[in-house]
Legacy VTK file of the C-alpha trace (Angstrom):
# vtk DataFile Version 3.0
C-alpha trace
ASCII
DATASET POLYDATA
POINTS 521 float
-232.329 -94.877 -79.976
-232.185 -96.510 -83.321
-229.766 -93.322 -83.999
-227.709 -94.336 -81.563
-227.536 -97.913 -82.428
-226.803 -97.016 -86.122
-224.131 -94.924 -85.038
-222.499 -97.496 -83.475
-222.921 -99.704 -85.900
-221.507 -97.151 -88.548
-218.977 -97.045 -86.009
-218.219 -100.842 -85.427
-218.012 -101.073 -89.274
-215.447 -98.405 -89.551
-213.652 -99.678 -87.396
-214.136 -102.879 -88.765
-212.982 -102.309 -92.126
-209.755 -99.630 -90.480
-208.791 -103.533 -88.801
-208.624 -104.861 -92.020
-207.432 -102.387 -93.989
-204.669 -102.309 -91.394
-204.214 -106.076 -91.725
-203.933 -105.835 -95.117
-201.153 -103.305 -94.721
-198.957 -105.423 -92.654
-199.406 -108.036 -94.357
-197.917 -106.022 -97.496
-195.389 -104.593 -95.263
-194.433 -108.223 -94.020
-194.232 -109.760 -97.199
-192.071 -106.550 -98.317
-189.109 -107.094 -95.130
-189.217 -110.359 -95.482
-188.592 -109.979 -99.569
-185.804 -107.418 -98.999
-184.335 -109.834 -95.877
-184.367 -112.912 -97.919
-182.359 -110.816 -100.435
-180.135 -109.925 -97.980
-179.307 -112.970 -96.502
-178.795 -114.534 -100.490
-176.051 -111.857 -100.889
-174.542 -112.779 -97.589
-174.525 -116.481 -98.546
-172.916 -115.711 -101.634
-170.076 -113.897 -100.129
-169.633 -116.104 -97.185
-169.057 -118.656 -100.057
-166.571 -116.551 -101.880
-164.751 -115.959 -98.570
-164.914 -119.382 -97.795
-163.439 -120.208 -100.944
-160.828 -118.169 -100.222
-160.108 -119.363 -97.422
-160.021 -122.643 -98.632
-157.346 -122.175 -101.300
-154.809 -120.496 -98.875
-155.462 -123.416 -96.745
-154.884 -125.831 -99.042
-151.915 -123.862 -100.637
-150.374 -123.406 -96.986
-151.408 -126.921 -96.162
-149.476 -128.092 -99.465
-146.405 -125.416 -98.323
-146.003 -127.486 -95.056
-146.054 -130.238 -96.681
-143.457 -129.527 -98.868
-141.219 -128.657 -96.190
-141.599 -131.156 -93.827
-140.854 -133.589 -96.975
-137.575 -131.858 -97.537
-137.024 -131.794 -93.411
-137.493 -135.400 -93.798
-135.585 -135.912 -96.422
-132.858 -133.981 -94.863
-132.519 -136.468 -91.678
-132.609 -139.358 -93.496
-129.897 -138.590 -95.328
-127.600 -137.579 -92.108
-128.902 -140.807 -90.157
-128.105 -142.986 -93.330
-124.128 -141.058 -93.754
-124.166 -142.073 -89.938
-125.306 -145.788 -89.885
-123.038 -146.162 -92.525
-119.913 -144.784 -90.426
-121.139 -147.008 -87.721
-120.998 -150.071 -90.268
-117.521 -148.575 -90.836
-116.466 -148.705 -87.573
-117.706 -151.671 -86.867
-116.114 -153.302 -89.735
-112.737 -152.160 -88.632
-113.732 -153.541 -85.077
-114.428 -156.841 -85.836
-110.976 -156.585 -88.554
-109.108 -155.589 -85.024
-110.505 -157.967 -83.511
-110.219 -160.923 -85.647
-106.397 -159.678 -85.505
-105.819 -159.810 -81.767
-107.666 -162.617 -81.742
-104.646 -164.625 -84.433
-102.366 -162.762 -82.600
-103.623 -164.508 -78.813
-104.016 -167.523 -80.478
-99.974 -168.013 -82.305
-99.058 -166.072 -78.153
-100.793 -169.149 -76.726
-99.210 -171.541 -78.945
-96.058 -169.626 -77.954
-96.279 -170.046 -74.082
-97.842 -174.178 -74.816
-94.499 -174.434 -75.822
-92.243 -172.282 -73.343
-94.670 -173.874 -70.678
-93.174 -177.340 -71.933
-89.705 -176.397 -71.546
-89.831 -174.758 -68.656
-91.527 -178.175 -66.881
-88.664 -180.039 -68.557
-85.758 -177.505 -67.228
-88.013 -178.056 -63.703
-87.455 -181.257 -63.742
-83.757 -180.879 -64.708
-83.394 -178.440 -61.539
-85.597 -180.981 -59.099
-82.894 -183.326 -59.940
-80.177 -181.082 -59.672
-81.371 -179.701 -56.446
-81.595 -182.745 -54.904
-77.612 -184.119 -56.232
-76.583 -180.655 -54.854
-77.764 -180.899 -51.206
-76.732 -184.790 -51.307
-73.163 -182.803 -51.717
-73.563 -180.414 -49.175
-74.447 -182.925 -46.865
-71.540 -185.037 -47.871
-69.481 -181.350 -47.223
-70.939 -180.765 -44.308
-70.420 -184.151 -43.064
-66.394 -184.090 -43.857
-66.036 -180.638 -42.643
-68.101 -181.778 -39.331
-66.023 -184.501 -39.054
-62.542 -182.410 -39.798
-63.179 -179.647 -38.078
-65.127 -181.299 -34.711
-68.217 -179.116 -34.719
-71.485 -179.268 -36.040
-73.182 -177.015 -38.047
-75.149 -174.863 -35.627
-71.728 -174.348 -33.766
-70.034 -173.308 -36.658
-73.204 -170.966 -37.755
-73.171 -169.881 -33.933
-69.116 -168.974 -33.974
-69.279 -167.643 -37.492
-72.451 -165.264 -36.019
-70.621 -164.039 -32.752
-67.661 -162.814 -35.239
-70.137 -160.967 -37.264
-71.408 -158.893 -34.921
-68.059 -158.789 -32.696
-66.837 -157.304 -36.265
-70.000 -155.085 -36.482
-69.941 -154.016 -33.220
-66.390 -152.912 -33.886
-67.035 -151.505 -37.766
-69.681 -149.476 -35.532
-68.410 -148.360 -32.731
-65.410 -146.660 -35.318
-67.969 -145.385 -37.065
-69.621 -143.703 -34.423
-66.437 -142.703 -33.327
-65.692 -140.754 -36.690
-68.890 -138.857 -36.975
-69.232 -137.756 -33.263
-65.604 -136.577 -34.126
-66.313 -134.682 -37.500
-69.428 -133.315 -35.736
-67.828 -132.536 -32.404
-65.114 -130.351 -34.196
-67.667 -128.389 -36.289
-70.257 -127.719 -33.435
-67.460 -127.563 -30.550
-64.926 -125.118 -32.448
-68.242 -123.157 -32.854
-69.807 -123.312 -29.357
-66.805 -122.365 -28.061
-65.725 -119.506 -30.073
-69.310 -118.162 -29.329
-68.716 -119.008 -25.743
-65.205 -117.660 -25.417
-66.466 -114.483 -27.114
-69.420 -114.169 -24.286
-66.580 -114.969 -21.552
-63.935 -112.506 -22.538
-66.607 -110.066 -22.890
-68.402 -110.280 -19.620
-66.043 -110.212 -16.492
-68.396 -110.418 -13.515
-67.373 -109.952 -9.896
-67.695 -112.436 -7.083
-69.602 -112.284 -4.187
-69.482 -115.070 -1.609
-72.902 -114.863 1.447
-72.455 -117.336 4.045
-75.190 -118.792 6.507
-74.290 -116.276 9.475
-73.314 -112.935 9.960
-70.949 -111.227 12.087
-71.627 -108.217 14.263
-68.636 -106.663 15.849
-69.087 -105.149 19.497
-67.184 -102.653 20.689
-66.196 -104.393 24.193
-67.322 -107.442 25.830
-69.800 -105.861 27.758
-72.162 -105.605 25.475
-72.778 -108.593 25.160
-73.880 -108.599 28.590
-76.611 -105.959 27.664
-77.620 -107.633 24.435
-78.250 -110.866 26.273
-80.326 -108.731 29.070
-81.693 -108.959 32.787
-83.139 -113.436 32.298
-82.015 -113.171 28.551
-84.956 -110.843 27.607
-83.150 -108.973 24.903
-81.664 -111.596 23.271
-84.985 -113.391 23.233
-86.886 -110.415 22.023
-84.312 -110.060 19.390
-84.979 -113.424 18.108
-88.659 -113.098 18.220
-88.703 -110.485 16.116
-86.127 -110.838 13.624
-86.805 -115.126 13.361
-82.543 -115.596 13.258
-80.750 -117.276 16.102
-78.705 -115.063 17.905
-75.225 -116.879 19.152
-72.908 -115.485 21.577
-70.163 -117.149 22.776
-66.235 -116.665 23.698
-65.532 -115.099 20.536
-64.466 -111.972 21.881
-66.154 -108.662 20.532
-68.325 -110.206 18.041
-71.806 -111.404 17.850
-72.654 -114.540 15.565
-76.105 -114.011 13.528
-77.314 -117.271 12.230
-80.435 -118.394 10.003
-81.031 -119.949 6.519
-83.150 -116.838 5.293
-80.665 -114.348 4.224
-83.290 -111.297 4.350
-84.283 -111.809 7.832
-79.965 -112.404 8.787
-79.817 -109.156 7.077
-82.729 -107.318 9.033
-80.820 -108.530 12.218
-77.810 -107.269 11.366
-78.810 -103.747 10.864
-80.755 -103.835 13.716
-78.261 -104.989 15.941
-75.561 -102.968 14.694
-78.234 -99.629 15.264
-78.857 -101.039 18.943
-75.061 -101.101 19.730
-74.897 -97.768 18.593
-77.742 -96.268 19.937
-76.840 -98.063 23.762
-80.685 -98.427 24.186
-81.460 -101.890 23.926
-84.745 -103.067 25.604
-87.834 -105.208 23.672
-89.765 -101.783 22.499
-86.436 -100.351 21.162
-85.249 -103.625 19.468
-89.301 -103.846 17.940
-88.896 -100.341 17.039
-85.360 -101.038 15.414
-86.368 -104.226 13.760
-89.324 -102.732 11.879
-87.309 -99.637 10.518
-84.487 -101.966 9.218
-87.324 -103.837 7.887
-88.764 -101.641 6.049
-84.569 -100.345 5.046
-84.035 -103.939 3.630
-87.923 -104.067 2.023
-86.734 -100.295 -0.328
-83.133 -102.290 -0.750
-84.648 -105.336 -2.457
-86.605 -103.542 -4.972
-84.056 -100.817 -6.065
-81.711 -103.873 -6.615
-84.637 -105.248 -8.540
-84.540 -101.894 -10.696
-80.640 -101.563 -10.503
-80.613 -105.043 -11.969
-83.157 -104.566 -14.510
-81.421 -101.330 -15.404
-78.015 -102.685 -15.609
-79.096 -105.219 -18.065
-80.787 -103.053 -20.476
-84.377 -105.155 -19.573
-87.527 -102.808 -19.010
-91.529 -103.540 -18.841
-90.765 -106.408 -16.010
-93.628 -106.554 -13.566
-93.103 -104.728 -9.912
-93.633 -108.010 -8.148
-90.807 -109.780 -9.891
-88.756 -106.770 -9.827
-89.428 -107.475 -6.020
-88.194 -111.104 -6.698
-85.042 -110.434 -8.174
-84.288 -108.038 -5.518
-84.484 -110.802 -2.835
-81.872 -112.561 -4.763
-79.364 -110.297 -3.678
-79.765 -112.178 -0.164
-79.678 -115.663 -1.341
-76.396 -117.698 -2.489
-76.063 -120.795 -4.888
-72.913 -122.852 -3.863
-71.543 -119.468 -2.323
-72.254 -118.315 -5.314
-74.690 -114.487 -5.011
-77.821 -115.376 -7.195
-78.773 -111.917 -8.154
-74.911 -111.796 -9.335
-75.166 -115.137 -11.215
-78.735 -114.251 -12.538
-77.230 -110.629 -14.030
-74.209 -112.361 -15.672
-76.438 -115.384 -16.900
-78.389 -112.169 -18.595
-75.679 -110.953 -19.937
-73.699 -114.482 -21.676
-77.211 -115.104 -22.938
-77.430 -111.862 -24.785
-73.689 -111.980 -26.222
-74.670 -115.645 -27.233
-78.034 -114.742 -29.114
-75.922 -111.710 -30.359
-73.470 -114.144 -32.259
-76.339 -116.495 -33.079
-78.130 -113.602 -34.523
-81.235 -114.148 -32.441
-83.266 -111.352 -30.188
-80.495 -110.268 -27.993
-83.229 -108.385 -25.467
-85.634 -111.331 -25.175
-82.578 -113.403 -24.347
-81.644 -111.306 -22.059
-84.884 -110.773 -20.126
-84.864 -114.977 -20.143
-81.374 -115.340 -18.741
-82.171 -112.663 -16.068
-85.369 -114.085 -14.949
-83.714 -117.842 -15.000
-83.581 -118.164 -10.994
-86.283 -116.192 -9.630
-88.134 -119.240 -8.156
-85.159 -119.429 -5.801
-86.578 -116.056 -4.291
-89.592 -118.534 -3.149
-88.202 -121.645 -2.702
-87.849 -121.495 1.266
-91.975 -120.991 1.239
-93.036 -123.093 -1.811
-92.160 -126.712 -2.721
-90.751 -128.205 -6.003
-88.234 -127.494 -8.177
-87.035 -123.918 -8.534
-87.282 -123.631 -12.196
-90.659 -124.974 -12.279
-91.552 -122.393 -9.926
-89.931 -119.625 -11.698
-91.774 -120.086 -14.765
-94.765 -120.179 -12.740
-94.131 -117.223 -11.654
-93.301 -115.582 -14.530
-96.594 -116.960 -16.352
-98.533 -115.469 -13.241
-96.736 -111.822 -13.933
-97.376 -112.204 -17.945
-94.198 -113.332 -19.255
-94.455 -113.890 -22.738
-94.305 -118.321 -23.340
-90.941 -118.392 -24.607
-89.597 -117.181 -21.424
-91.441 -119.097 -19.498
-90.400 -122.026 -21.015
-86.697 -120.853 -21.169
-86.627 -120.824 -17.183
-88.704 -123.889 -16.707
-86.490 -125.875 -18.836
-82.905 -124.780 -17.461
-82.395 -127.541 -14.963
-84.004 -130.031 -17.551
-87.605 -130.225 -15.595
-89.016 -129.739 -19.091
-87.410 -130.859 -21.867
-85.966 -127.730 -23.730
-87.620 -127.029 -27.375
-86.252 -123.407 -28.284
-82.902 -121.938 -28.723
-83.701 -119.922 -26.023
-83.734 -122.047 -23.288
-80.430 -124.177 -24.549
-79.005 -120.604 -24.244
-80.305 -120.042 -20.676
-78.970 -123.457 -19.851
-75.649 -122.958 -21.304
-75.112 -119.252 -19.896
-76.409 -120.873 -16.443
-73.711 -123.657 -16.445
-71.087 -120.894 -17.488
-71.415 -118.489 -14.865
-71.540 -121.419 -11.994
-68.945 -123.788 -13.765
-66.342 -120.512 -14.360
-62.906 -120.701 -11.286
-64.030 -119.568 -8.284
-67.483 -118.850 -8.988
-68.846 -121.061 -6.446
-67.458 -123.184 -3.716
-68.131 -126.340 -1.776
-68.069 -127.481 1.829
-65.287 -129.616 1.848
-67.194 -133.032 2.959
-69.402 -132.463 -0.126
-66.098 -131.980 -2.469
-64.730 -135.102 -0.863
-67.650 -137.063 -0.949
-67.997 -135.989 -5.010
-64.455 -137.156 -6.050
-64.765 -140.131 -4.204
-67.951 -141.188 -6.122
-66.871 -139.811 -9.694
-63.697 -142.416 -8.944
-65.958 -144.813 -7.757
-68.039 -144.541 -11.192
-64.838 -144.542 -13.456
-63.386 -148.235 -11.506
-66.807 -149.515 -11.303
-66.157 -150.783 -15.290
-64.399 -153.494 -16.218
-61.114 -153.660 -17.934
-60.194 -150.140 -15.947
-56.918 -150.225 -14.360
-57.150 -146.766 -12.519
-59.455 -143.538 -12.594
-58.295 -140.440 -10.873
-60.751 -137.186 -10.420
-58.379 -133.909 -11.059
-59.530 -130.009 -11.526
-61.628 -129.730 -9.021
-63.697 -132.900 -10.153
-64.194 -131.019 -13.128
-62.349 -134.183 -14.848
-61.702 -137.942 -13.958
-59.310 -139.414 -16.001
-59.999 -143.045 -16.410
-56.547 -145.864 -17.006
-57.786 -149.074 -19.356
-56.166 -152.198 -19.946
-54.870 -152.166 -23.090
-55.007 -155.683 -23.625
-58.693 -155.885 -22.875
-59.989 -152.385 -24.532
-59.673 -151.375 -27.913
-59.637 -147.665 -29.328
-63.444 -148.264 -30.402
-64.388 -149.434 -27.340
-62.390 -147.086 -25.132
-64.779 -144.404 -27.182
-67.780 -146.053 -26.004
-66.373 -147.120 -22.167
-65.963 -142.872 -22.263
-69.674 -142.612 -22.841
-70.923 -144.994 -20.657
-69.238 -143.339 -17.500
-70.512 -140.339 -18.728
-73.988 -141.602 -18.909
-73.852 -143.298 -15.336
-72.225 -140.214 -13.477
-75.180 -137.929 -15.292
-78.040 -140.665 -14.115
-76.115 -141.167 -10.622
-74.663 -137.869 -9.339
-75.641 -133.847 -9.282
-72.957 -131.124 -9.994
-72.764 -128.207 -11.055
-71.354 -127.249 -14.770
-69.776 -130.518 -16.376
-67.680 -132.872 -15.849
-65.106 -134.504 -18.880
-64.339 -138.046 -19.294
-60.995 -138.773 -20.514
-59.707 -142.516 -21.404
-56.579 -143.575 -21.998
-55.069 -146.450 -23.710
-51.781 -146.893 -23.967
-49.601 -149.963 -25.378
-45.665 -150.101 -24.373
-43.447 -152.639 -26.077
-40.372 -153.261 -23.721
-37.004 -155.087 -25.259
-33.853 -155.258 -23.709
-30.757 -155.185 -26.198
-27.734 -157.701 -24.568
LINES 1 522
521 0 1 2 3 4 5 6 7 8 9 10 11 12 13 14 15 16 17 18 19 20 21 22 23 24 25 26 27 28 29 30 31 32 33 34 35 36 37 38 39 40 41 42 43 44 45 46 47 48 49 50 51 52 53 54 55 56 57 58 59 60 61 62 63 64 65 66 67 68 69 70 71 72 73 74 75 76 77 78 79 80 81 82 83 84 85 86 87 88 89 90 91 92 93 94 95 96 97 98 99 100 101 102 103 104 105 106 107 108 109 110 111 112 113 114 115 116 117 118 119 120 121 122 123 124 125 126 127 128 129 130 131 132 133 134 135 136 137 138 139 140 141 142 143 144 145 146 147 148 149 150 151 152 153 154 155 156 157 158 159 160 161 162 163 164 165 166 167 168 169 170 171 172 173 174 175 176 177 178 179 180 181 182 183 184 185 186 187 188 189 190 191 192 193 194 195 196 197 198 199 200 201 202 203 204 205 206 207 208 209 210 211 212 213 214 215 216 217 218 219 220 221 222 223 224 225 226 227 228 229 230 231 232 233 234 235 236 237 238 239 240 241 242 243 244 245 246 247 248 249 250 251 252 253 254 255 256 257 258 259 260 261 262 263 264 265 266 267 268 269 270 271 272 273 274 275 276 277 278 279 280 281 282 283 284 285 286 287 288 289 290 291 292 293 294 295 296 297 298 299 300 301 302 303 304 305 306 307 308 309 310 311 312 313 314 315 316 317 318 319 320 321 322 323 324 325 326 327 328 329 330 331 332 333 334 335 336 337 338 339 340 341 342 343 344 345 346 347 348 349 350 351 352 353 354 355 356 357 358 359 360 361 362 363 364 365 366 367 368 369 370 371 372 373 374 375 376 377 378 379 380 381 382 383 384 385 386 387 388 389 390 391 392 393 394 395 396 397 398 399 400 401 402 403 404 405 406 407 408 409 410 411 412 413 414 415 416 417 418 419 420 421 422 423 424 425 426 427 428 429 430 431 432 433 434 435 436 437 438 439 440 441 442 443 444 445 446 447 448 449 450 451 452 453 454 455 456 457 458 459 460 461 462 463 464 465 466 467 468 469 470 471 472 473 474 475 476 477 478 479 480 481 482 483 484 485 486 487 488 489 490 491 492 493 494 495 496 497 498 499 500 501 502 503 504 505 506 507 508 509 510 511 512 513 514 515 516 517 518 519 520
C-alpha cells in the first residue's frame, strides 16, 4: 500500500516536473517566434517605408508634372481670350466710330429736310392761293361759256359723254369688225379647204323613206280577200304587224302606214308573201308575220356589220351593231339615218385625217353619232343624250361618248372630236338634196327667218333665198353705218339661233348701199 502510494507519488512528481519542463520549453519556444516575428515585421516596416517613399516622390514629381501643364494650358487660354477681347474692343471701337458717323450724318439730313420742310409749306401756301384764283377762273369760264353756249355744265358733261361712247361704240364695233375679219379668213379659208377636201372625197348616195309603204296587188280583187269575210284579215294583219293597213280607191295598190319603219317593213314583206302565196287567213298572216320578222330581225344586224365593215370600224358591241342596223329603217328630214350616220363616219375621218388626229376613233364617233334615234320612239329625251348613254352602257371609250352627247349641243362640246362630229353631222344634212321638208314646214321657216330679219329697226327689206339657207337683209343707209350693219348681221344671227331650229346653217347677209342721184340740164 505505501508502495503503491509512493508510486504514484513518484509518478505525480514526474509528471509534475515533465509539466514544467514542458512549460519551460514553450516558453523558450514563444519567446524565440515572437523574436524572429518581431524581426520580421521590422524588415517589413522598413521596406513599406522605402516603398512608400517611393511612392511619394513619383507622386509629388507627377503631381508637380500636372501642374506644370495645366499652368501652360492656362496660360495658353488666356492668351487667346485676351487676342479676342481685344478684337472685340476693336470692333467695338469701329462701331461706336460708325456710329458717331451716321449719327452727324442724320443730324446735317435733318437739318436738310427742317429746311426743305419750310419751303415746301411756303410753295403750299403759294399753291392754296393759286388753287383757289384758278377755280375763281373756271367758274368765271364756266359761267361765260354757260351763259354763251345755253347749257349748264352737267349738260355739256352729259352731251360731251354720249359722243364718247357713240365714238367708242363706233371705234369698237370697227374694231371688232377687223379682227373677226382677219380671223374669219385664216380659220374659214382653212375649215373649208379641210371641208371641201372631205366633200369631194366622199360622194354618198341618197335615200329618201317615207311614212307609208306601197304594196302593189295584182287586181282589185284582192283587196277584197285581204280585207276578209267582217274585215278579219285586215284586222288580224294589223294586230300583228302594229301598222295601219289603208285601202281605198287607189286601184291595185295597198297603202301601209305607221311611224315605226321596222314594223312598216315587216308588213310589207308579209303582205307582199300573202298575195303571192293566195292563202290569206289569221294563222297564215301570224305565220307570215313572224317569218318576215325574224327576215327583217337577220337584215338589221348584217346592216349593222355591213356598216361597221364599210367604214373600216371593228370591236363595236353586238347590241349596238343591232342599233345601227335599225337605222336603216328610220329617216331624218327624208334623209336615211344609217346613210347619214355612214357618211358622217366617213367626213369625220377625212377631217381628223387633215387635222392629223386618230382618223379610226373619229370614225367610230361619227358612226355612232345617231344611234339614240334607234330608241327614241321607246325612250324620252334628247337623242344624243341617249346615244351616249348608250354607248357608255356598251363600253364606249369617254371621248366618244362625249362626241355623240355633245353633237346637238346638249353638252357643251370640249374635244376636237365632238366639233368634228358636229361639223360632219351638219355637212351631210345641210349638203343639196340631202334632206327635204314638208312644204308647210318650208313655208312656215322662210316666213319666220323674214320675220326675224324686219323685226330690227332701220331694215328696209329682208328676203329668205336658197332654200332658207340665206336671208338677205336691206338697211337704211341713212340710219346704219358699215360698223353697225356688222353688228345688226350678228344680232339676227343670234335671235334666229335662240328662236328657230334648222338643220345645217343659215347666212346673214346685210347690205348697205348709198346712191347719189344728179340730173345734168
Amino acid at each position: 500500500m505505501e508502495t503503491d502510494i509512493l508510486v504514484v507519488v513518484m509518478v505525480l512528481a514526474a509528471l509534475a516536473a515533465g509539466v514544467f519542463i514542458g512549460m519551460v520549453l514553450r516558453r523558450k519556444l514563444s519567446e524565440s517566434k515572437l523574436a524572429n516575428t518581431r524581426a520580421a515585421a521590422e524588415q517589413m516596416v522598413v521596406e513599406a517605408k522605402k516603398e512608400s517613399d517611393a511612392l511619394i516622390k513619383e507622386a509629388t514629381l507627377q503631381a508637380k508634372d500636372l501642374i506644370l501643364k495645366a499652368k501652360e494650358s492656362w496660360e495658353t487660354e488666356a492668351r487667346e481670350l485676351r487676342k479676342e477681347i481685344q478684337a472685340q474692343e476693336n470692333r467695338l471701337q469701329q462701331k461706336e466710330e460708325n456710329i458717331e458717323r451716321r449719327s452727324d450724318a442724320q443730324e446735317a439730313r435733318k437739318d436738310e429736310l427742317d429746311k426743305k420742310e419750310h419751303s415746301l409749306k411756303s410753295l403750299e401756301g403759294q399753291l392754296s392761293k393759286r388753287d383757289i384764283e384758278t377755280a375763281q377762273i373756271i367758274e368765271e369760264q364756266r359761267n361765260q361759256l354757260e351763259t354763251i353756249s345755253g347749257m349748264s355744265a352737267e349738260q355739256a358733261k352729259q352731251q360731251l359723254m354720249d359722243s364718247m361712247l357713240s365714238e367708242a361704240r363706233h371705234d369698237a364695233a370697227r374694231s371688232i369688225k377687223q379682227i373677226e375679219d382677219e380671223a374669219r379668213e385664216i380659220a374659214d379659208k382653212k375649215a373649208k379647204m379641210i371641208m371641201a377636201v372631205a366633200i369631194q372625197r366622199y360622194a354618198g348616195d341618197y335615200v329618201a323613206e317615207k311614212t307609208v309603204s306601197v304594196v302593189p296587188l295584182p287586181n282589185d280583187e284582192m283587196k277584197g280577200r285581204i280585207i276578209g269575210r267582217e274585215g278579219r284579215n285586215i284586222r288580224a294583219i294589223e294586230a300583228a304587224t302594229g301598222i295601219d293597213l289603208i285601202i281605198d280607191d287607189t286601184p291595185e295598190a295597198v297603202v301601209i302606214s305607221g311611224f315605226n319603219p321596222v314594223r312598216r317593213e315587216v308588213a310589207r314583206i308579209s303582205l307582199e308573201r300573202l298575195i303571192a302565196d293566195g292563202r290569206i287567213h289569221p294563222a297564215r298572216i301570224e305565220e307570215l308575220v313572224e317569218k318576215a320578222q325574224s327576215e327583217v330581225d337577220e337584215s338589221i344586224r348584217e346592216a349593222g356589220e355591213q356598216a361597221t365593215f364599210d367604214v373600216g370600224v371593228h370591236g363595236i358591241h353586238p347590241e349596238i351593231i343591232k342599233l345601227l342596223g335599225r337605222l336603216k329603217y328610220r329617216t331624218s328630214y327624208g334623209q336615211n339615218v344609217l346613210q347619214h350616220s355612214i357618211e358622217v363616219a366617213f367626213l369625220c375621218g377625212m377631217m381628223a385625217g387633215e387635222l392629223g388626229l386618230n382618223v379610226k376613233q373619229a370614225k367610230r364617233a361619227g358612226l355612232l353619232h345617231d344611234i339614240g334615234k334607234a330608241v327614241s320612239h321607246e325612250l324620252e329625251g334628247s337623242h344624243a343624250v341617249n346615244g351616249g348613254d348608250l354607248a357608255r352602257k356598251y363600253g364606249e371609250a369617254p371621248k366618244i361618248v362625249h362626241a355623240i352627247a355633245a353633237h346637238h349641243e346638249d353638252e357643251k362640246p370640249d374635244s376636237i372630236l365632238a366639233i368634228l362630229v358636229q361639223a360632219s353631222d351638219a355637212l351631210s344634212g345641210a349638203r343639196p338634196g340631202a334632206r327635204r321638208e314638208t312644204l308647210e314646214t318650208y313655208v312656215k321657216r322662210l316666213r319666220d327667218l323674214e320675220g326675224i330679219g324686219t323685226s330690227f329697226s332701220g331694215v328696209t327689206g329682208c328676203f329668205a333665198i336658197q332654200a332658207g339657207r340665206e336671208i338677205r337683209v336691206m338697211v337704211a343707209s341713212d340710219e346704219i353705218s358699215d360698223a353697225k350693219a356688222h353688228m345688226l348681221a350678228k344680232d339676227i344671227a343670234h335671235k334666229i339661233e335662240n328662236e328657230m331650229t334648222y338643220p345645217g346653217q343659215i347666212r346673214v347677209n346685210v347690205i348697205r348701199e348709198t346712191r347719189a342721184v344728179e340730173y345734168a340740164k
